[in-house]
ChimeraX commands (.cxc) that place a marker at each C-alpha (Angstrom):
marker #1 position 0.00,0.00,0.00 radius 0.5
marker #1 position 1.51,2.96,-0.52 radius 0.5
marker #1 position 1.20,6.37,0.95 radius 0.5
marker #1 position -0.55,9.40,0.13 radius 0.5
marker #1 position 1.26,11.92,-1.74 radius 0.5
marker #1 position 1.56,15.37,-0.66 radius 0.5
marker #1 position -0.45,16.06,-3.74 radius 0.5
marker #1 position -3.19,13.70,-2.56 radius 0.5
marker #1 position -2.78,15.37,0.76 radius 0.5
marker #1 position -3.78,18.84,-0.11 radius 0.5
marker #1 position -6.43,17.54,-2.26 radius 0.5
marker #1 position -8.06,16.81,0.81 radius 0.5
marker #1 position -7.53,19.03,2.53 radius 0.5
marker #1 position -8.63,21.83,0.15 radius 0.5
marker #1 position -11.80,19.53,0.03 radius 0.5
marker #1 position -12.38,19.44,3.37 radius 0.5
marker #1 position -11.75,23.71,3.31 radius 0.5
marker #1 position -15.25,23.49,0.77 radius 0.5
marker #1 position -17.16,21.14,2.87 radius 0.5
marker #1 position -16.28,23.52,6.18 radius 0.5
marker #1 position -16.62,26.52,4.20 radius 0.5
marker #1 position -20.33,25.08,2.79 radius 0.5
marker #1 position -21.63,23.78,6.31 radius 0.5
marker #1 position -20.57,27.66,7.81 radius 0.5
marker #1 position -22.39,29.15,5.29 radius 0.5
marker #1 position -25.41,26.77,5.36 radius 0.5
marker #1 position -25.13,27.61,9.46 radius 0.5
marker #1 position -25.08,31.07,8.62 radius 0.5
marker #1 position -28.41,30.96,6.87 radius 0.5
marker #1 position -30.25,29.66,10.02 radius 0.5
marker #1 position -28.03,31.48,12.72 radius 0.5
marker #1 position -26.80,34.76,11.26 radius 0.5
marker #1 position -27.52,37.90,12.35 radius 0.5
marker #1 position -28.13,38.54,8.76 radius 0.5
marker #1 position -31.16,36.85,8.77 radius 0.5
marker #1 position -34.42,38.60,9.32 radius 0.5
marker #1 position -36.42,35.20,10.63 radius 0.5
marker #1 position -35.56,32.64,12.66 radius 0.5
marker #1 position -37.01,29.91,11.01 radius 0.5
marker #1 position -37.07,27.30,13.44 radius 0.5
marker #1 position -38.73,29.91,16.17 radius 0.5
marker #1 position -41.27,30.97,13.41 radius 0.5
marker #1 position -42.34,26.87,12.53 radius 0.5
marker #1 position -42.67,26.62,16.55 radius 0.5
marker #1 position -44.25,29.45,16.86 radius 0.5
marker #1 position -46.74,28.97,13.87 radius 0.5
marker #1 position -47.59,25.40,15.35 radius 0.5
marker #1 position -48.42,26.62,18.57 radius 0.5
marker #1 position -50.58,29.10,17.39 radius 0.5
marker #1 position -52.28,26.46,15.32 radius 0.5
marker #1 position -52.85,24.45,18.67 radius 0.5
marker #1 position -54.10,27.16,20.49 radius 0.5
marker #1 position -56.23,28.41,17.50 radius 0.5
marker #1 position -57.89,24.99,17.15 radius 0.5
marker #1 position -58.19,24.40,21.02 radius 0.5
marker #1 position -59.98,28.19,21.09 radius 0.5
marker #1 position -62.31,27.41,18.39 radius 0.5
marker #1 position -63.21,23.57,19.88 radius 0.5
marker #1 position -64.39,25.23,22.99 radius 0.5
marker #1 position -66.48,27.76,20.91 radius 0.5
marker #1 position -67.92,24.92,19.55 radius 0.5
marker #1 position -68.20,22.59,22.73 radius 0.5
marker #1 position -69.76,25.65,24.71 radius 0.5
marker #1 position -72.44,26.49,21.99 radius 0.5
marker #1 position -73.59,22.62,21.56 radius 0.5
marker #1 position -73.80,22.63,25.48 radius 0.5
marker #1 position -76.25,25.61,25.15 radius 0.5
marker #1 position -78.45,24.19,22.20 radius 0.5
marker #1 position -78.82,20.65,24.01 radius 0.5
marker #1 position -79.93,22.63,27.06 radius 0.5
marker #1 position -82.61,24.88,25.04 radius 0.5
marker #1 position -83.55,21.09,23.60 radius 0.5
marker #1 position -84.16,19.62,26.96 radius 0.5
marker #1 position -85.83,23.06,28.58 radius 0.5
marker #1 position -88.02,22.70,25.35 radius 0.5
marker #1 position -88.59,19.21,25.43 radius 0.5
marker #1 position -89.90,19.52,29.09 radius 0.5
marker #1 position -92.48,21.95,27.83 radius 0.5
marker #1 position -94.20,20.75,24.85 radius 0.5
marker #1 position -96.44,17.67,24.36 radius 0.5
marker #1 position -95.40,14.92,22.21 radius 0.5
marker #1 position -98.60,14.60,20.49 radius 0.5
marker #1 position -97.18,15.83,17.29 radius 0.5
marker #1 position -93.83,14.10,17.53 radius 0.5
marker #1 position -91.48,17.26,18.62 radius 0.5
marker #1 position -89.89,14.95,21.53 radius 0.5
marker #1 position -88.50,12.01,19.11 radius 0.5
marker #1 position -87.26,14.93,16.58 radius 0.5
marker #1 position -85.87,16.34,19.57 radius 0.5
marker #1 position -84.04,13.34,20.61 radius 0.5
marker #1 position -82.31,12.83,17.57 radius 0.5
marker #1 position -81.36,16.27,17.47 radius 0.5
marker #1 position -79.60,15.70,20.59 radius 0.5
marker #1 position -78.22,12.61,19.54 radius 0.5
marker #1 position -76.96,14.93,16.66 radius 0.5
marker #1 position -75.31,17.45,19.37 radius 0.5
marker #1 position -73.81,14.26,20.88 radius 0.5
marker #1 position -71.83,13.05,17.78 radius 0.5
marker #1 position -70.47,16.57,17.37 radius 0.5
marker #1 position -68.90,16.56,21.05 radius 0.5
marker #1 position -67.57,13.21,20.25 radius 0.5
marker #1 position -66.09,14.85,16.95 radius 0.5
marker #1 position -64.39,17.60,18.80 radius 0.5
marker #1 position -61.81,15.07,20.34 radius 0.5
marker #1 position -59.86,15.46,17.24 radius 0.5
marker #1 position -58.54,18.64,19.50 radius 0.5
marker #1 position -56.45,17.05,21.58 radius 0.5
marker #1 position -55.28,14.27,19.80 radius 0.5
marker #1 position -54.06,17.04,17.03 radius 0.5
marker #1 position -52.75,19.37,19.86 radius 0.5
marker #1 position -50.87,16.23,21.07 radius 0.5
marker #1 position -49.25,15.19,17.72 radius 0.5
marker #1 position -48.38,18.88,17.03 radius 0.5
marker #1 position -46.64,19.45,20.05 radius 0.5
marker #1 position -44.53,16.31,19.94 radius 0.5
marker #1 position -43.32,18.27,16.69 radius 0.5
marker #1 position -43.16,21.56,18.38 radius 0.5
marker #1 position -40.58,19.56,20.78 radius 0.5
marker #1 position -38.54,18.02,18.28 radius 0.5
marker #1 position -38.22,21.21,16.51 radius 0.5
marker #1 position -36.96,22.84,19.49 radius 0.5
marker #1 position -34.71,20.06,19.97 radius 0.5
marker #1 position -32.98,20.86,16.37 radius 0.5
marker #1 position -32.66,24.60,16.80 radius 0.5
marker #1 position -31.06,23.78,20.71 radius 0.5
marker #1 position -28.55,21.44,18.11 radius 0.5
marker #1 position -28.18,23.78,15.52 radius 0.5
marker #1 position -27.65,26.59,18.27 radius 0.5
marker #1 position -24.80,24.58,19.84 radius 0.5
marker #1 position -23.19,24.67,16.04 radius 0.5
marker #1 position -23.43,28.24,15.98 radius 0.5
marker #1 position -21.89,28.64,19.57 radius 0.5
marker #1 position -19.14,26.26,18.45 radius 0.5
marker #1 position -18.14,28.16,15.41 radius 0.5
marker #1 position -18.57,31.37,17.08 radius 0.5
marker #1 position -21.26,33.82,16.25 radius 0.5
marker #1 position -19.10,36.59,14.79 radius 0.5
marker #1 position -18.12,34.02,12.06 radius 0.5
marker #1 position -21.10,33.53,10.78 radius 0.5
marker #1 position -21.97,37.22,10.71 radius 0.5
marker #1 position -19.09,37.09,8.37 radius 0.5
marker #1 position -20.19,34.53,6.24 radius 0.5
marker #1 position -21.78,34.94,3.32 radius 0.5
marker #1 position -25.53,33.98,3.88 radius 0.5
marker #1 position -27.23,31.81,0.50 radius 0.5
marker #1 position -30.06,32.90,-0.97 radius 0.5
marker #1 position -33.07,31.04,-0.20 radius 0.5
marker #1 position -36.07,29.92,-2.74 radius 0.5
marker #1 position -38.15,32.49,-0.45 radius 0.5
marker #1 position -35.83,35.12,-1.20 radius 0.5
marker #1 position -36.42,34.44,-5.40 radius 0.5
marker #1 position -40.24,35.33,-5.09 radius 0.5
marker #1 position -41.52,38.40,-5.90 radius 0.5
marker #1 position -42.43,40.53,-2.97 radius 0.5
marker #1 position -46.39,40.32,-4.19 radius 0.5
marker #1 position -46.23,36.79,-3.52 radius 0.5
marker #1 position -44.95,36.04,-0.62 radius 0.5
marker #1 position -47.53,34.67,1.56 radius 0.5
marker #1 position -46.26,34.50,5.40 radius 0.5
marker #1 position -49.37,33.66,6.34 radius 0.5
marker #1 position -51.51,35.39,9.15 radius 0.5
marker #1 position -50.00,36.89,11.71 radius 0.5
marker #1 position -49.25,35.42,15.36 radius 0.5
marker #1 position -51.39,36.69,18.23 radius 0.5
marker #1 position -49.99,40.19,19.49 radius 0.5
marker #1 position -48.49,40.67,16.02 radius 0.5
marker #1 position -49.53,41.89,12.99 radius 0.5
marker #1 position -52.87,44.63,11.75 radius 0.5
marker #1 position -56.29,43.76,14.00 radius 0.5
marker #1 position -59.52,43.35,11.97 radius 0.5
marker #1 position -60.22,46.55,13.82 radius 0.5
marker #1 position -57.58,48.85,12.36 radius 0.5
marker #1 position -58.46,46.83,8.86 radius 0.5
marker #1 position -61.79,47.82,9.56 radius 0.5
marker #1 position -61.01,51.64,10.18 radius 0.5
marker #1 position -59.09,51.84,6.25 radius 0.5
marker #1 position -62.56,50.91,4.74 radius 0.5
marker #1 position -64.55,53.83,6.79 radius 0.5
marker link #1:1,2 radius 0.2
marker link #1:2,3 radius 0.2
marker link #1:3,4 radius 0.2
marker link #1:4,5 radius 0.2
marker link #1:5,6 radius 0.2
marker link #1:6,7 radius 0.2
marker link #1:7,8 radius 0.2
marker link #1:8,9 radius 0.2
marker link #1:9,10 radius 0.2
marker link #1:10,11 radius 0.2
marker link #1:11,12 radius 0.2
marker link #1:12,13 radius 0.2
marker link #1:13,14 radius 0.2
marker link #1:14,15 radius 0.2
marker link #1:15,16 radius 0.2
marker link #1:16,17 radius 0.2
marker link #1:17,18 radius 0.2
marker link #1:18,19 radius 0.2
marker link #1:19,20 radius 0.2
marker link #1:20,21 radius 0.2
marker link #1:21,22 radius 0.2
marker link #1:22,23 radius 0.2
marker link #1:23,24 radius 0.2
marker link #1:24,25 radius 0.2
marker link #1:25,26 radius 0.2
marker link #1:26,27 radius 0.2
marker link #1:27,28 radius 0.2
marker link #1:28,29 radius 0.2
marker link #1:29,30 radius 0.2
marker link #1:30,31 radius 0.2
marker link #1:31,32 radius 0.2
marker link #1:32,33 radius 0.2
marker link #1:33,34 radius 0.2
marker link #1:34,35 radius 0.2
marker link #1:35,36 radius 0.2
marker link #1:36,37 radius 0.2
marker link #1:37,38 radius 0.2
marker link #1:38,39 radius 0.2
marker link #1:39,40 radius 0.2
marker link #1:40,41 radius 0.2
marker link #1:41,42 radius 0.2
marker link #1:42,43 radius 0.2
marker link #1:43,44 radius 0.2
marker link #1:44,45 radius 0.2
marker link #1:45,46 radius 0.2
marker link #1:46,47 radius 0.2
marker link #1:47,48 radius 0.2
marker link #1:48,49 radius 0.2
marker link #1:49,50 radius 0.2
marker link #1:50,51 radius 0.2
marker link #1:51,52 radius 0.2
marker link #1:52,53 radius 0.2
marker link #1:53,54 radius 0.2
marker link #1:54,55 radius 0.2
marker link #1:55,56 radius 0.2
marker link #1:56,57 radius 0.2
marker link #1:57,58 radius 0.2
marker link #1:58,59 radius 0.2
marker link #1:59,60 radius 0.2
marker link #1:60,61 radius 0.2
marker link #1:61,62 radius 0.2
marker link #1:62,63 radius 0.2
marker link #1:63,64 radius 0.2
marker link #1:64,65 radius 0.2
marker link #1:65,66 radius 0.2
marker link #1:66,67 radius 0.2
marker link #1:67,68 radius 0.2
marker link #1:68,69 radius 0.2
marker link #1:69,70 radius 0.2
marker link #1:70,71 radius 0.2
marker link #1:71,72 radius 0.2
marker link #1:72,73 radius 0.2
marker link #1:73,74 radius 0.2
marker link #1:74,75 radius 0.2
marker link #1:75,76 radius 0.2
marker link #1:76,77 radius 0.2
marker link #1:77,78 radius 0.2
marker link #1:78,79 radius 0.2
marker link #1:79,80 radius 0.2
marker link #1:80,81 radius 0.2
marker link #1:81,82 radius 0.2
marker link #1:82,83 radius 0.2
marker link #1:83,84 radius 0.2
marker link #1:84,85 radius 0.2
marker link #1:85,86 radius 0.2
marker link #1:86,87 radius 0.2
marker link #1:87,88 radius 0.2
marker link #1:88,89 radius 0.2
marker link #1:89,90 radius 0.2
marker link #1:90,91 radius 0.2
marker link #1:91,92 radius 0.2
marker link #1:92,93 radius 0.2
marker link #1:93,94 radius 0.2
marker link #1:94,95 radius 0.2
marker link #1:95,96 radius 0.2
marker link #1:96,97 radius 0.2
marker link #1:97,98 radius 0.2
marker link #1:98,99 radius 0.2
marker link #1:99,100 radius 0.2
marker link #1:100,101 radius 0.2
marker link #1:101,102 radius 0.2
marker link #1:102,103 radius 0.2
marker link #1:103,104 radius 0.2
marker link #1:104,105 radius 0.2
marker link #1:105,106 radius 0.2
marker link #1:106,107 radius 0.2
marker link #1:107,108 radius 0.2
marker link #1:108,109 radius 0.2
marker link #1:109,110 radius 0.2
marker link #1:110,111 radius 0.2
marker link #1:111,112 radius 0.2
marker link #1:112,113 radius 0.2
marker link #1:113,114 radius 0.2
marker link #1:114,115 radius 0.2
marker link #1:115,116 radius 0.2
marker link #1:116,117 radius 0.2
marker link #1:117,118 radius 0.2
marker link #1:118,119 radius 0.2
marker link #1:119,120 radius 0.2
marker link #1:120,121 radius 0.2
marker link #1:121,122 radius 0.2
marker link #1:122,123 radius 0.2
marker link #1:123,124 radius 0.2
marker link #1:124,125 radius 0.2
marker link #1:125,126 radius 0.2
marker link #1:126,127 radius 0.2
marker link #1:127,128 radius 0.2
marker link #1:128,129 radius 0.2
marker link #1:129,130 radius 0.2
marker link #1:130,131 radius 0.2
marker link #1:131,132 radius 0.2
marker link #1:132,133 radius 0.2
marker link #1:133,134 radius 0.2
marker link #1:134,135 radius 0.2
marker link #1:135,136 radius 0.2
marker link #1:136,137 radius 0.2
marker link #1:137,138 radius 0.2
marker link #1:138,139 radius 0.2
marker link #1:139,140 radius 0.2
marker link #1:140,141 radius 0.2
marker link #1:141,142 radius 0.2
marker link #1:142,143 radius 0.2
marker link #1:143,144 radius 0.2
marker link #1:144,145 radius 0.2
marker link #1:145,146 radius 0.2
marker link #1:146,147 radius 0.2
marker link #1:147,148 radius 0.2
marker link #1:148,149 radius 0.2
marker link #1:149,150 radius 0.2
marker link #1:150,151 radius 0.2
marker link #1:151,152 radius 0.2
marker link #1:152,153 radius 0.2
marker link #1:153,154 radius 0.2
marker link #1:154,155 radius 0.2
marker link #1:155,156 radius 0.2
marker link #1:156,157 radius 0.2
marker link #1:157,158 radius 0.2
marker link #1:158,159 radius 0.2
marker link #1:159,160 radius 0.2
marker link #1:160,161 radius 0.2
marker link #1:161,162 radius 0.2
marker link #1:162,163 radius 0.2
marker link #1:163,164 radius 0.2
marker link #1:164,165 radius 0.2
marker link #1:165,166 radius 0.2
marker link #1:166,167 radius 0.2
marker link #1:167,168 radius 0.2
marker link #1:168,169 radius 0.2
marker link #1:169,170 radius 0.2
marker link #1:170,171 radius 0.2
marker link #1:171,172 radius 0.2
marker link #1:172,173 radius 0.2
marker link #1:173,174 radius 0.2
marker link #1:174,175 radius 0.2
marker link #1:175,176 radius 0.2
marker link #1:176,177 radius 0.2
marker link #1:177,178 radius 0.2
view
């Protein structure tokens, strides 16, 4: 077998020079200052609003099924059921049921997502402890790539709607149009 030449040698290294030099600049694109978003915080952050979104609007629902059952059994109590009402009634009810049963989709989702949120959090604690290593005032040095985000035209970015907190209410929407 014979040994590397010093040829051979600097071949390698000047690859392994273009792999560092690629992984600091990929680094750079999640960890620079740079960067306007922090992507990882935004996907977290966008998942937990979805949870919380879907958790609000499953209560909304719960809460107004609990008041129309009620109104069915105050009503129920009052009329005859000469004509029938009560058995319509019932199955109405029986209707109200299957959508509270329906509703546990909630927390099953809100589990799932959250087990993401985690192991999201997880990656950007990983990816944090790259940026630490390499030092932060490297990567504000390196050259940040341009992401496929970056190549659409301002009109079309969508970002989507805006966290809780952040962002234009309804209400100052509303006030443009008056």
């Amino acid at each position: 077998m014979t040994e590397p030449s010093l040829n051979d040698l600097r071949q390698e290294m000047l690859q392994l020079f273009a792999s560092m030099q690629n992984f600091r600049a990929e680094l750079a694109a999640l960890r620079s200052p740079k960067v306007e978003d922090d992507r990882f915080a935004n996907m977290a952050d966008q998942l937990e609003e979805i949870v919380r979104a879907t958790e609000d609007a499953t209560n909304t629902i719960l809460e107004s099924v609990e008041k129309m059952s009620a109104l069915i059994d105050e009503h129920r109590d009052r009329i005859a059921d000469a004509d029938g009402s009560g058995a319509w009634l019932a199955k109405l009810d029986e209707s109200f049921m299957e959508v509270f049963q329906a509703c546990a989709f909630q927390d099953i989702t809100g589990q799932r997502v959250n087990k993401v949120i985690t192991s999201l959090k997880y990656i950007e604690d990983k990816i944090d402890a790259m940026a630490n290593l390499w030092g932060r005032e490297g990567l504000s040095a390196a050259p940040v790539p341009k992401s496929d985000k970056d190549a659409e035209p301002a009109g079309e970015r969508l970002d989507g709607p805006a966290l809780q907190g952040e962002g234009t209410t309804q209400d100052e929407i509303d006030k443009m149009f008056d």
